[in-house]
C-alpha positions as CSV (number, residue, x, y, z in Angstrom):
1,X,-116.9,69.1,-152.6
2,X,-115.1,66.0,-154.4
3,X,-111.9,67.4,-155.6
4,X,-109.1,65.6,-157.3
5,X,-105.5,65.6,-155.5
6,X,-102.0,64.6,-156.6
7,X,-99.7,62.9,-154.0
8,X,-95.9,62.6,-155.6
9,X,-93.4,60.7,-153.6
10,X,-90.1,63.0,-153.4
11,X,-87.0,62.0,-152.5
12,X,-85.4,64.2,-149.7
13,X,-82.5,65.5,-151.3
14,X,-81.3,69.3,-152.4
15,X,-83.1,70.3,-155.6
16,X,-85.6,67.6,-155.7
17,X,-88.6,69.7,-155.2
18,X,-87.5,72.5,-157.1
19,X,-87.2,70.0,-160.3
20,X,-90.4,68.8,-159.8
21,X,-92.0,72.5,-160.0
22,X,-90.5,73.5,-162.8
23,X,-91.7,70.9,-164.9
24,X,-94.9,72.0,-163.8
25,X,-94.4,75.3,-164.9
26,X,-92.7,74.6,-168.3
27,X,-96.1,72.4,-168.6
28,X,-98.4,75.4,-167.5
29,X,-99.4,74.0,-164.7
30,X,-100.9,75.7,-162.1
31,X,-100.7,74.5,-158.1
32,X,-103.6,76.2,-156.1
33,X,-102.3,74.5,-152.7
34,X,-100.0,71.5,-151.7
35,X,-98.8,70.1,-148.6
36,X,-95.3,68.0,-147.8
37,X,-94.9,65.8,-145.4
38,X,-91.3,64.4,-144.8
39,X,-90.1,60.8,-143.5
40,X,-86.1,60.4,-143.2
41,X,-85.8,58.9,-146.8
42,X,-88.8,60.8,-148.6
43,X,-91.9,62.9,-148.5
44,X,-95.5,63.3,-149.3
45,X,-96.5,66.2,-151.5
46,X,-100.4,66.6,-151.9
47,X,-100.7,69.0,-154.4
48,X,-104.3,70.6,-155.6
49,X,-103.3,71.5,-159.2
50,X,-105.4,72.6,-162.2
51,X,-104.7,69.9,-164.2
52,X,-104.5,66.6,-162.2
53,X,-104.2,64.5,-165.0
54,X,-102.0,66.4,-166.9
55,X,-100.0,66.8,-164.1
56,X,-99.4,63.0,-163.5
57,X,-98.8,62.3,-166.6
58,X,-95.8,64.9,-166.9
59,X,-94.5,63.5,-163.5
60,X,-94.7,59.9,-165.1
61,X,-92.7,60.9,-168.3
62,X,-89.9,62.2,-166.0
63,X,-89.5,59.2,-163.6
64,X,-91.9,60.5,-160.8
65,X,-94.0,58.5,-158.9
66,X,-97.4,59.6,-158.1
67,X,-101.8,59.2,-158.1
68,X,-104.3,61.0,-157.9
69,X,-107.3,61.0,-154.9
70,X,-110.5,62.4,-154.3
71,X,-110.7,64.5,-151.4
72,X,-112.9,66.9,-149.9
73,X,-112.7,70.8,-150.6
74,X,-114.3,72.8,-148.2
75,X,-114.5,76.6,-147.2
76,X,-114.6,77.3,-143.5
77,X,-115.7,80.5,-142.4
78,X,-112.9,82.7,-140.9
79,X,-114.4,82.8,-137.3
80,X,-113.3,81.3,-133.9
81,X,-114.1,77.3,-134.1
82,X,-115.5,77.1,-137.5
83,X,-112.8,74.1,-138.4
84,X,-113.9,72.8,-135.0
85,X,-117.0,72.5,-135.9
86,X,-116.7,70.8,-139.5
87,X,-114.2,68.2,-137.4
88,X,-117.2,67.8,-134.7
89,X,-119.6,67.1,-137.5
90,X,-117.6,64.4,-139.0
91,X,-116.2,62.7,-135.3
92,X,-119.8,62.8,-134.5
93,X,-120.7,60.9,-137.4
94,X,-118.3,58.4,-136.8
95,X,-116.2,59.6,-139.9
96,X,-112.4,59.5,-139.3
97,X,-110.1,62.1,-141.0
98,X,-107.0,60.8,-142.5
99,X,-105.4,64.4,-142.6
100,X,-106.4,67.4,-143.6
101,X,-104.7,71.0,-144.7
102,X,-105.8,73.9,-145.4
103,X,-105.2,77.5,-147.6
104,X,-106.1,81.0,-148.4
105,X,-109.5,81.5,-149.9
106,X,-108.7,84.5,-151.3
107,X,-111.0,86.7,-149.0
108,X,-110.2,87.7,-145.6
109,X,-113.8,85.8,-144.8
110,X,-112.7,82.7,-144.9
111,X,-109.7,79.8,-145.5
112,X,-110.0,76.9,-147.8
113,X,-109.7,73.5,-146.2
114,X,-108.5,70.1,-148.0
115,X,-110.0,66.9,-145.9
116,X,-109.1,63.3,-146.9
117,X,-111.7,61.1,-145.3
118,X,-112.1,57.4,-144.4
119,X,-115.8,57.7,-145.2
120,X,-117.7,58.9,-148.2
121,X,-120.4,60.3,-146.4
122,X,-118.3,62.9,-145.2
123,X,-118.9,65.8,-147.8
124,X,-122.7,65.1,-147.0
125,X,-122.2,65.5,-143.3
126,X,-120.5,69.1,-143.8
127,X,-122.9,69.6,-146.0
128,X,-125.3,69.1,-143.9
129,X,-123.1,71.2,-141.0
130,X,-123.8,74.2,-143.4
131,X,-120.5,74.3,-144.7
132,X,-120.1,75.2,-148.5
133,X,-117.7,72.8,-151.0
134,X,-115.2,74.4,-153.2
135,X,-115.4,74.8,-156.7
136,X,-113.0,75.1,-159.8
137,X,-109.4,74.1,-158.2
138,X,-109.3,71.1,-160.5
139,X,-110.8,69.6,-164.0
């Protein structure tokens, strides 16, 4: 379930984003799913690319800042409490979750959910929950 995710600290001014994307696709990179969170002076995009690496390393070259994490890729079924119940499996473990956010599958069965973790035990616990990882979103 281990996938690998860029965060890039972006300014919050006009364009900023937009520059960013671009170099990705000049670069043939592909983002599957991101997320952005905003503070007054900057935010936090989480990006789930093809390329991670290849991906930083093009940010770097242009000034960017940015890492790369391991975070959990599950697929929760598109029914009434199915993320409550890979949230109950983890709080009842005693495993925190830092943030989560989640995407399009592809199917109308089920949603793709992105989960960072205090614990490393979690991807066995939803494991265990029955809950299937995702595969090929990153290298």
């Amino acid at each position: 379930m281990a996938i690998k995710q860029l965060t890039v600290y972006v300014e919050n001014k006009a364009g900023y984003l937009s520059e960013l994307t671009k170099l990705f696709a000049e670069s043939k990179i592909n983002m599957k799913a991101l997320s952005i969170a905003d503070t007054k002076d900057f935010g936090l995009l989480r990006l789930i690319v093809d390329r991670p690496s290849d991906a930083l390393s093009v940010l770097e070259k242009h000034g960017y800042l940015g890492k790369i994490t391991e975070v959990i890729g599950v697929e929760i079924p598109n029914e009434t409490g199915s993320l409550s119940k890979a949230l109950s499996a983890l709080a009842d473990s005693g495993v925190n979750v830092e943030y989560l956010y989640a995407f399009l599958s592809g199917t109308p069965d089920s949603a793709y959910v992105v989960i960072k973790a205090t614990d490393v035990s979690a991807e066995e616990i939803l494991k265990k929950a029955g809950f299937k990882e995702i595969k090929g979103l990153s290298e």
